[in-house]
C-alpha positions as CSV (number, residue, x, y, z in Angstrom):
1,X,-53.5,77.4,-46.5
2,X,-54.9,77.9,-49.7
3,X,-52.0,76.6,-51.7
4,X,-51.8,73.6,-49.2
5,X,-55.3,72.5,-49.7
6,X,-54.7,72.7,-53.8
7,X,-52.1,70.1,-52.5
8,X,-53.8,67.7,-50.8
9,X,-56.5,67.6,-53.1
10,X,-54.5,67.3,-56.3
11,X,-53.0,64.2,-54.6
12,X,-56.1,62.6,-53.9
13,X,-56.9,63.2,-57.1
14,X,-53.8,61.6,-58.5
15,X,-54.0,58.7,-56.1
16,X,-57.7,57.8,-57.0
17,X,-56.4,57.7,-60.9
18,X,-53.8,55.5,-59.8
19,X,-56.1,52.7,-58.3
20,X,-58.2,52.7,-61.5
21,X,-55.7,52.5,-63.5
22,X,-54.0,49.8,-61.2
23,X,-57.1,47.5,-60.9
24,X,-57.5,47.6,-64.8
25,X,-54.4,46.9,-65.9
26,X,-54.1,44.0,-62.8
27,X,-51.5,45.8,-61.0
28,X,-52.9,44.6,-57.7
29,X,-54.3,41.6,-58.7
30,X,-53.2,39.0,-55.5
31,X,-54.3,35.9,-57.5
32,X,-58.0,33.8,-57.9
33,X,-60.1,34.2,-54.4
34,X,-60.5,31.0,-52.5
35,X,-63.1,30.0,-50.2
36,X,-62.3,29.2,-46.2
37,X,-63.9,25.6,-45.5
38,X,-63.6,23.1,-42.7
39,X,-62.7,19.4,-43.7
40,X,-63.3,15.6,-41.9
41,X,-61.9,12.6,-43.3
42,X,-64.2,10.2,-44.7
43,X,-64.3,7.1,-42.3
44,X,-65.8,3.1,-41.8
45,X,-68.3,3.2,-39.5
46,X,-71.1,1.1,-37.7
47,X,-74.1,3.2,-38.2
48,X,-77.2,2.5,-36.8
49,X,-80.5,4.2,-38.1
50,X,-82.7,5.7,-35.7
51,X,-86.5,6.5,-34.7
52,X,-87.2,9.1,-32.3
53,X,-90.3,9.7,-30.8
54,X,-91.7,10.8,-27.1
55,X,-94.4,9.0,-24.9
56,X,-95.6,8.3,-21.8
57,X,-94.9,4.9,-19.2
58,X,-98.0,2.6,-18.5
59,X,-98.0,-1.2,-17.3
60,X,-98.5,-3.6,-20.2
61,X,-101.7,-4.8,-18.2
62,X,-103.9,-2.7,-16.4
63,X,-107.6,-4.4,-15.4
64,X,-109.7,-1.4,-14.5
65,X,-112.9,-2.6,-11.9
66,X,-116.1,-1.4,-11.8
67,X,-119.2,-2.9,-10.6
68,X,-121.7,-4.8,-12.4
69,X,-124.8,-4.1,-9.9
70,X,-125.2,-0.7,-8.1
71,X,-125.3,0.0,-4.8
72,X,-123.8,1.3,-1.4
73,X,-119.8,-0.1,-0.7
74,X,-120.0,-1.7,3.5
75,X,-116.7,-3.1,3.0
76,X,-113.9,-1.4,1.3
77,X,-110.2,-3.8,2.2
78,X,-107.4,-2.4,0.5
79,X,-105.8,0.9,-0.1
80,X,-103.8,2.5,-3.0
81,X,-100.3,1.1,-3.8
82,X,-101.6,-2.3,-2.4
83,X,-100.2,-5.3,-3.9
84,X,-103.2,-8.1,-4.3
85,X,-103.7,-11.6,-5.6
86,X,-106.1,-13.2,-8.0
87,X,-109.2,-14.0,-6.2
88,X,-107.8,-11.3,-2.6
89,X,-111.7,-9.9,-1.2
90,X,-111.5,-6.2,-2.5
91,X,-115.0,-4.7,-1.7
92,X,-118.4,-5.7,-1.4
93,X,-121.7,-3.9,-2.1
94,X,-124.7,-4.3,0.3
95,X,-126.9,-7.4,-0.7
96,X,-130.2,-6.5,0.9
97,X,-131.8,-5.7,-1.7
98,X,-130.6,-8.6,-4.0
99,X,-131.5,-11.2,-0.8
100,X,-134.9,-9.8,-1.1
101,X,-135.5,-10.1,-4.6
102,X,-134.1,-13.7,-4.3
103,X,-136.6,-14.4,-1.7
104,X,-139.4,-12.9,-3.9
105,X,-138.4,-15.4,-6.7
106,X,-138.2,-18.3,-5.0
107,X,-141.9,-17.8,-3.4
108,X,-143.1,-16.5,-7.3
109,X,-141.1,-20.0,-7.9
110,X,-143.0,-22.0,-5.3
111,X,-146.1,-20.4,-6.6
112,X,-145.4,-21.5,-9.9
113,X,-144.9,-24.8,-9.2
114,X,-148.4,-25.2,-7.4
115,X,-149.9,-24.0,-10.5
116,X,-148.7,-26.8,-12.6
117,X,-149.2,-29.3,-10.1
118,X,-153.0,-27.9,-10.1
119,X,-152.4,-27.4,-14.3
120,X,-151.5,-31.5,-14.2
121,X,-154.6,-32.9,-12.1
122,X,-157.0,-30.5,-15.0
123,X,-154.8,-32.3,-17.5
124,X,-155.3,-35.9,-16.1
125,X,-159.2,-35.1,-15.3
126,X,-159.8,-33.7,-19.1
127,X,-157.8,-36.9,-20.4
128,X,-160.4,-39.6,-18.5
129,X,-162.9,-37.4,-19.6
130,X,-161.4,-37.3,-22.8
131,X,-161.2,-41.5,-23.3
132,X,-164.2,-42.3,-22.0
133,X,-166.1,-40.0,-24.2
134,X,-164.5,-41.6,-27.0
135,X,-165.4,-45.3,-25.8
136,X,-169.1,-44.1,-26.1
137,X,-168.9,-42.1,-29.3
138,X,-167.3,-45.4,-31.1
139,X,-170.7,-46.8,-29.4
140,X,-173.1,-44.1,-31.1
141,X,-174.1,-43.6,-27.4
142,X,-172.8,-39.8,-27.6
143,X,-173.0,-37.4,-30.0
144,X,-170.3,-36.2,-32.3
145,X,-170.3,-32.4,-30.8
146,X,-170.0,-34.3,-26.8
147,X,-167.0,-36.0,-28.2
148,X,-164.8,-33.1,-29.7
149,X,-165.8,-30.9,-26.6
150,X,-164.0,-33.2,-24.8
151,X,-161.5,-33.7,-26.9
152,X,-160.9,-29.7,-27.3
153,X,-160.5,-29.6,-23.6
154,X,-158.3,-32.2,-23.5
155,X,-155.9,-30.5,-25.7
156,X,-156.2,-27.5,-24.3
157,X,-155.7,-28.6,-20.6
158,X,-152.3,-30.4,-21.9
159,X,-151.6,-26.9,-23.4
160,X,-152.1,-25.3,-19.9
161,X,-149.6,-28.3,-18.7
162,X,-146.9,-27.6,-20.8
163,X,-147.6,-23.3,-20.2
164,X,-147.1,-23.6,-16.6
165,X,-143.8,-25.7,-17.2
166,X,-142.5,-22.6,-19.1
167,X,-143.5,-20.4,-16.5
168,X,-141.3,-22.2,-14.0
169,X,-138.5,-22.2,-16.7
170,X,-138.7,-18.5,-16.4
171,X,-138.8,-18.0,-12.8
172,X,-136.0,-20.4,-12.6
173,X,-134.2,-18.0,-14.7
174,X,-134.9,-15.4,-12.9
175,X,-134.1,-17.1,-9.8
176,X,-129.9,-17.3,-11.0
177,X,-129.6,-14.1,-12.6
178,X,-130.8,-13.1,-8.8
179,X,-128.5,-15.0,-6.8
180,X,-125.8,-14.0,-10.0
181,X,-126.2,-10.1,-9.0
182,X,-126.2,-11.3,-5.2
183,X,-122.5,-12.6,-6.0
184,X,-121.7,-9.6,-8.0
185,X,-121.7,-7.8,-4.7
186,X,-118.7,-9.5,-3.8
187,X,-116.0,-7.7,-5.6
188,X,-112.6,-10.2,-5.9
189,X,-109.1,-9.4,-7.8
190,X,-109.0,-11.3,-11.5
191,X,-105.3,-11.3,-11.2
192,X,-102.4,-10.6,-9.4
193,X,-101.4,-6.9,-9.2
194,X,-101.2,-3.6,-7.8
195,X,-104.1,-1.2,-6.7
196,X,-102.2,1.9,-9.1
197,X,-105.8,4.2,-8.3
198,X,-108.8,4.1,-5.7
199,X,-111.7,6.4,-6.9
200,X,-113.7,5.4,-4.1
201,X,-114.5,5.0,-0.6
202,X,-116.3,2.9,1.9
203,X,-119.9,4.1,1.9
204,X,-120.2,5.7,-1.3
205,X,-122.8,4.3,-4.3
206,X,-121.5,3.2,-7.3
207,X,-123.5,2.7,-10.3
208,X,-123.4,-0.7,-12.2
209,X,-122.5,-1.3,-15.8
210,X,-126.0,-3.2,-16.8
211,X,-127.5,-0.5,-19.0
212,X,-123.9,2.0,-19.5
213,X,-120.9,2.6,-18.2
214,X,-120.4,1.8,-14.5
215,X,-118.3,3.5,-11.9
216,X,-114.9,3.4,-12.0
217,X,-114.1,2.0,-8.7
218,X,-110.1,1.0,-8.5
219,X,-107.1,0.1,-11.2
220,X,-105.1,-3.0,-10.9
221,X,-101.8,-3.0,-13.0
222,X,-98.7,-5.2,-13.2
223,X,-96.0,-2.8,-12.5
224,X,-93.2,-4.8,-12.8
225,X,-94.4,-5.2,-16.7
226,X,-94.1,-1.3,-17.8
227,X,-94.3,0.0,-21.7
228,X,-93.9,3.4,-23.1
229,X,-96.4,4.5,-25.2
230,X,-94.9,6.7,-27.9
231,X,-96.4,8.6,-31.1
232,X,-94.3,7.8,-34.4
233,X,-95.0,10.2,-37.2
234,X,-95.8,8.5,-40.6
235,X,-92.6,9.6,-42.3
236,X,-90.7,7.2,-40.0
237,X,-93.2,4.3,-39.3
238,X,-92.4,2.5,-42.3
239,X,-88.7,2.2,-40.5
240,X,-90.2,0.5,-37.6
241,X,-90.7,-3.2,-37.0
242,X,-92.2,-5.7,-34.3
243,X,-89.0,-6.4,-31.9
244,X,-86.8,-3.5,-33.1
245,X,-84.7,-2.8,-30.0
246,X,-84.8,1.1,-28.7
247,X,-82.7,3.1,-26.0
248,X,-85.3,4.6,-23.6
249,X,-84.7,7.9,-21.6
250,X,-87.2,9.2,-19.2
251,X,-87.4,12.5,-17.8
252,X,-87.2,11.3,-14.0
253,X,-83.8,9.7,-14.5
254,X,-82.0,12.1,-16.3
255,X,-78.5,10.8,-17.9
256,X,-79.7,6.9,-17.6
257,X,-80.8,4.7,-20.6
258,X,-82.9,2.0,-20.1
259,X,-83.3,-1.0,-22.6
260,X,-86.6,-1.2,-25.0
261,X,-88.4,-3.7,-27.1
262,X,-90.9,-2.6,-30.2
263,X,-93.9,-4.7,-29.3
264,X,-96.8,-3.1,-30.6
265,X,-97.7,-1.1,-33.8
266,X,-100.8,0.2,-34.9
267,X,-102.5,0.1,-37.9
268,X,-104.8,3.1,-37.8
269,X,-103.6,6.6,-37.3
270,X,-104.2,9.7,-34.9
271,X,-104.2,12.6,-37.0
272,X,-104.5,16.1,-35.4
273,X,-105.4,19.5,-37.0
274,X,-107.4,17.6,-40.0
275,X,-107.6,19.9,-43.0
276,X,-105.1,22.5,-41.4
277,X,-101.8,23.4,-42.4
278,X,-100.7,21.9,-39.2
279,X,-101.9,18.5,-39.5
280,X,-100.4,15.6,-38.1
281,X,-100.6,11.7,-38.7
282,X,-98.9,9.6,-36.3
283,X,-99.0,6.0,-35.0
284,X,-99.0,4.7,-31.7
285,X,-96.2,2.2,-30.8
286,X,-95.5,0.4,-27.5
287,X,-92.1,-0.9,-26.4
288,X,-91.6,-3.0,-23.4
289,X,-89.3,-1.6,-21.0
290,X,-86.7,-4.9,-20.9
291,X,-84.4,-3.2,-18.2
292,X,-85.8,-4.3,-14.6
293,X,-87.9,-1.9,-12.8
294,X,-90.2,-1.6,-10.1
295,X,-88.9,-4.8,-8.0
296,X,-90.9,-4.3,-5.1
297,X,-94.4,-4.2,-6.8
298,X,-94.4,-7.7,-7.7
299,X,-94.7,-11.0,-6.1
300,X,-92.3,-12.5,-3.9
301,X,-90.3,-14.4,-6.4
302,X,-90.5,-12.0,-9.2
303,X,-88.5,-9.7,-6.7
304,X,-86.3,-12.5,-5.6
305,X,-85.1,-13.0,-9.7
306,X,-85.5,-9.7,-10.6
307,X,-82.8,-8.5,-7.1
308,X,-80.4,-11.3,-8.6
309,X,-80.3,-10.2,-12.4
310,X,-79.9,-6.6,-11.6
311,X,-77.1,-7.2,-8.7
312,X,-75.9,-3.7,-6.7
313,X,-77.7,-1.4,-9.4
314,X,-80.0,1.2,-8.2
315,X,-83.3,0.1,-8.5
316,X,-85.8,1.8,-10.7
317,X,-89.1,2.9,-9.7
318,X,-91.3,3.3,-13.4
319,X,-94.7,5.0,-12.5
320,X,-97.2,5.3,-14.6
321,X,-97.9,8.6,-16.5
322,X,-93.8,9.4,-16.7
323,X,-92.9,11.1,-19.8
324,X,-89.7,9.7,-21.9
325,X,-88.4,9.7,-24.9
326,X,-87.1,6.6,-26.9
327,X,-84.5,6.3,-29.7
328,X,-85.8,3.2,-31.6
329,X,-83.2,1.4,-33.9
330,X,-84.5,0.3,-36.8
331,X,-81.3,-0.5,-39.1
332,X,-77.6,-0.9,-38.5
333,X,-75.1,-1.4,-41.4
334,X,-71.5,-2.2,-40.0
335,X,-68.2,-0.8,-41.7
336,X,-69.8,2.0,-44.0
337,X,-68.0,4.6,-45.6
338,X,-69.5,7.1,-43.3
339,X,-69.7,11.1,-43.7
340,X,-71.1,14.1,-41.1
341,X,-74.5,14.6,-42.2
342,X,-74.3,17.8,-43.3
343,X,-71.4,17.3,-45.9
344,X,-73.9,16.0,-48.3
345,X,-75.7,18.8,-50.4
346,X,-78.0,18.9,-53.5
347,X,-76.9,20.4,-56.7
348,X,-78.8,21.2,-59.9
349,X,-76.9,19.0,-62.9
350,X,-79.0,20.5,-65.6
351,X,-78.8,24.4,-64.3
352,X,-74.7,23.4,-63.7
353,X,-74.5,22.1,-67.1
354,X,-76.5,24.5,-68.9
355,X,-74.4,26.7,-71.6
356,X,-73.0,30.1,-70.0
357,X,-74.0,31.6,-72.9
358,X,-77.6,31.1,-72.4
359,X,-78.2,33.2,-70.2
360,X,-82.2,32.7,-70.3
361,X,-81.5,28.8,-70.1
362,X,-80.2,29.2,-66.9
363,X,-82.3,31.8,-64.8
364,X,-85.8,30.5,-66.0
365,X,-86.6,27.6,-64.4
366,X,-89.5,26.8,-66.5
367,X,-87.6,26.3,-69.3
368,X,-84.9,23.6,-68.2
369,X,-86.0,20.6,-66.3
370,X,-84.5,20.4,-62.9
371,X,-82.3,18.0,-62.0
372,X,-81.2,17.5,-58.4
373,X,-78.7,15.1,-57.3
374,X,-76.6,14.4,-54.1
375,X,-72.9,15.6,-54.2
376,X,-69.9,16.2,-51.6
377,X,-66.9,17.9,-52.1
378,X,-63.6,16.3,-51.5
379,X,-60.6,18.3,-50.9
380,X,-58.1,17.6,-53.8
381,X,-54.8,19.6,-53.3
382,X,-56.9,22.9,-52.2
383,X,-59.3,22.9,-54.8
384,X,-62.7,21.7,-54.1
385,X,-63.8,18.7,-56.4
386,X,-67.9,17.8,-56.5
387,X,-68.2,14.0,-56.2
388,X,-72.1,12.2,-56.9
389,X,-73.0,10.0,-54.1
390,X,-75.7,7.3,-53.4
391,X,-76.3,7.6,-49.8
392,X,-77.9,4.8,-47.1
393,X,-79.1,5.2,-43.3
394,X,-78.0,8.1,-41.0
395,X,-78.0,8.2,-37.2
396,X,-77.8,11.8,-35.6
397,X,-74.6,12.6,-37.2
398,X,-73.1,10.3,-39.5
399,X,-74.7,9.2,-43.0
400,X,-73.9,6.0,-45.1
401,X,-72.4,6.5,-48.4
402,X,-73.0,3.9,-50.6
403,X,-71.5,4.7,-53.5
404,X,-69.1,7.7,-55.1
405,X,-67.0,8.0,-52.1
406,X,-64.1,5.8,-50.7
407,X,-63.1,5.5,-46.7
408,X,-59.9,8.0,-46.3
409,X,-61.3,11.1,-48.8
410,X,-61.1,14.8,-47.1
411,X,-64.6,16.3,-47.3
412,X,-66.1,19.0,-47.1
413,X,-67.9,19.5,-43.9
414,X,-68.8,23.5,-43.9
415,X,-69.3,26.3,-43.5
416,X,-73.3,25.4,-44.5
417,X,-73.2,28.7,-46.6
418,X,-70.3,28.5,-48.1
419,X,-71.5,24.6,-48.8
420,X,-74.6,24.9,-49.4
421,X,-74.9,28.0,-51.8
422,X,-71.6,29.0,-52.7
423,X,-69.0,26.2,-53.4
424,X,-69.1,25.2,-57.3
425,X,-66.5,22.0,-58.4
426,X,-62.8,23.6,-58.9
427,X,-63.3,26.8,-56.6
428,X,-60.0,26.8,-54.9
429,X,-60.4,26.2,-50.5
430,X,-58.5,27.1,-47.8
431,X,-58.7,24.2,-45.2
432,X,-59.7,26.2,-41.8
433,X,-60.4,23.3,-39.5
């Protein structure tokens, strides 16, 4: 066993000098490595740039109704999901006390009016007074002090007049904003719509709106006119413009699209997390769902055109508070040399072109200035060739090249290690598709 074991081991021994020597001298050298990649032919394309962002449905107009006097609701005539016309009775609030504070106006009114009936026959009386006084001080038969005394009281009886004229002005005034609250008891629709929320119910109170904000009694919406209101972050806002058409999915018809208009953009931002790493600035956008919806919530002929244009479809029922998301497009550029997105990497020129003799050059970044491009690789007869490109709009797979790279050119698609780290121009690829 002994002798055996010298064996073995002297073998190993020999067979470990013979794989040093072996990969030193090159005996076992199976040629330059090459690097497994998957390929796609470059290809003309119609691309079409996209915006995505998520919202929620709401009608385009939406009149929310709340009262303008307070009081108790007697009469209460329609329900939820009601569909009403402009000037339809909806509720009315009692009027007792406005009746009696009408009828206290006009008798303060009447009372008034006595007054400067009684104000006019002091005026008259202190104007004979007045004249005659004045016919006898021209004579010297009064004195000077009798005269202006009259006078004074002339003018100030006239004064009187023309104070009890204003008085009645006032009451009058008072009078119509009266009988104005009296008719703000009656509660009609402005416009044609449907009752989308009822907050209330016959008998309750309901404050008025005079001095803050009033109860919020009932919404009425136009529910065949639906919008999506979606947040745009600011990176993509400046892609989005008034009329920009958008694809429109909402959650409670999953696997349908539904068409979209851009209609809206605002100007001023919500930002959230202010001062925060996470803080976020986007813009609200509406888009006007163009695709009919909601044909029985309308009027009698907007059902009637809206039935014809949409023919045997199912009919879509949009309510409000849905969540959807909408794909807007902003850009389309037909027949562009087109590429997958991720076959376009960045590469350092200056670190590539550095010297590889200086090594310091290259590892300290402080002492070369960076400069990143945009490159593919193109297949060239299995070795992998770096090409400079210009690139345009993307949509969620495809990107525009615009210049560097010709339709029909086999490039590069992946692996993302192996292209995004690893390949280097000339490394020899095996195509692995």
């Amino acid at each position: 066993m002994k002798k055996l074991l010298k064996i073995f081991a002297i073998f190993l021994v020999l067979v470990a000098v013979v794989a040093v020597a072996g990969s030193q001298f090159g005996l076992f050298d199976r040629g330059p490595s090459t690097k497994d990649v998957q390929t796609q032919v470059s290809e003309l394309r119609t691309i079409t740039q996209l915006v995505s962002a998520s919202g929620r449905i709401q009608p385009e107009v939406q009149v929310i109704i709340r009262p303008d006097v307070s009081g108790e609701i007697i009469e209460l005539n329609v329900k939820e999901g009601d569909f009403v016309r402009e000037g339809d009775l909806l509720l009315r609030i009692r009027p007792d006390l406005f009746q009696a504070q009408i009828d206290n106006l006009n008798a303060t009114l009447l009372s008034q009016m006595a007054r400067m009936e009684q104000a006019r026959a002091t005026k008259l009386q202190a104007e004979v007074e007045y004249l005659k006084n004045k016919e006898l001080f021209e004579r010297n038969v009064i004195s000077q002090l009798v005269y202006l005394q009259s006078k004074n009281n002339y003018e100030a009886q006239k004064a009187n007049f023309r104070a009890s004229e204003f008085q009645i002005e006032s009451a009058r005034a008072q009078l119509r904003r009266a009988e104005e609250e009296l008719r703000q008891t009656v509660i009609r629709s402005p416009k044609d719509g449907t009752i989308t929320r009822l907050a209330v119910e016959r008998g309750e109170r309901v404050l008025g709106q005079a001095q803050m904000t009033g109860t919020e009694m009932m919404r009425i919406a136009r529910l065949e006119q639906m919008e999506i209101l979606v947040d745009v972050n600011e990176n993509d806002i400046v892609n989005v413009s008034l009329a920009d058409t958008a694809l429109i999915q909402v959650d409670a018809y999953p696997g349908r699209s539904f068409k979209g208009m851009v209609t809206e953009i605002a100007n001023s931002a919500d930002i959230t997390g202010t001062g925060s790493a996470e803080q976020v600035t986007n813009y609200k956008v509406k888009i006007r769902i163009l695709t009919p919806h909601n044909l029985n919530s309308g009027s009698d002929s907007f059902r009637l055109a809206s039935s014809a244009e949409v023919g045997d479809q199912e009919s879509v029922m949009f309510r409000p508070g849905m969540s959807g998301t909408v794909d807007i497009q902003t850009r389309t550029v037909r027949d562009a040399v087109s590429v997958p997105i991720q076959a376009v990497t960045v590469r350092d020129f200056a670190k590539d072109n550095a010297s590889e003799s200086d090594t310091t050059l290259v590892t300290d970044r402080n002492r070369h200035k960076e400069d990143f491009r945009r490159v593919v690789f193109v297949n060239e007869d299995g070795v992998a060739k770096r090409r400079e490109v210009t690139t345009g709009i993307s949509d969620n797979n495809f990107i525009q090249i615009v210049t560097g790279l010709e339709a029909g050119a086999e490039v590069i698609t992946g692996s993302f290690r192996i292209l995004s780290r690893e390949l280097n121009d000339g490394d020899l690829i095996t195509v692995k598709n």
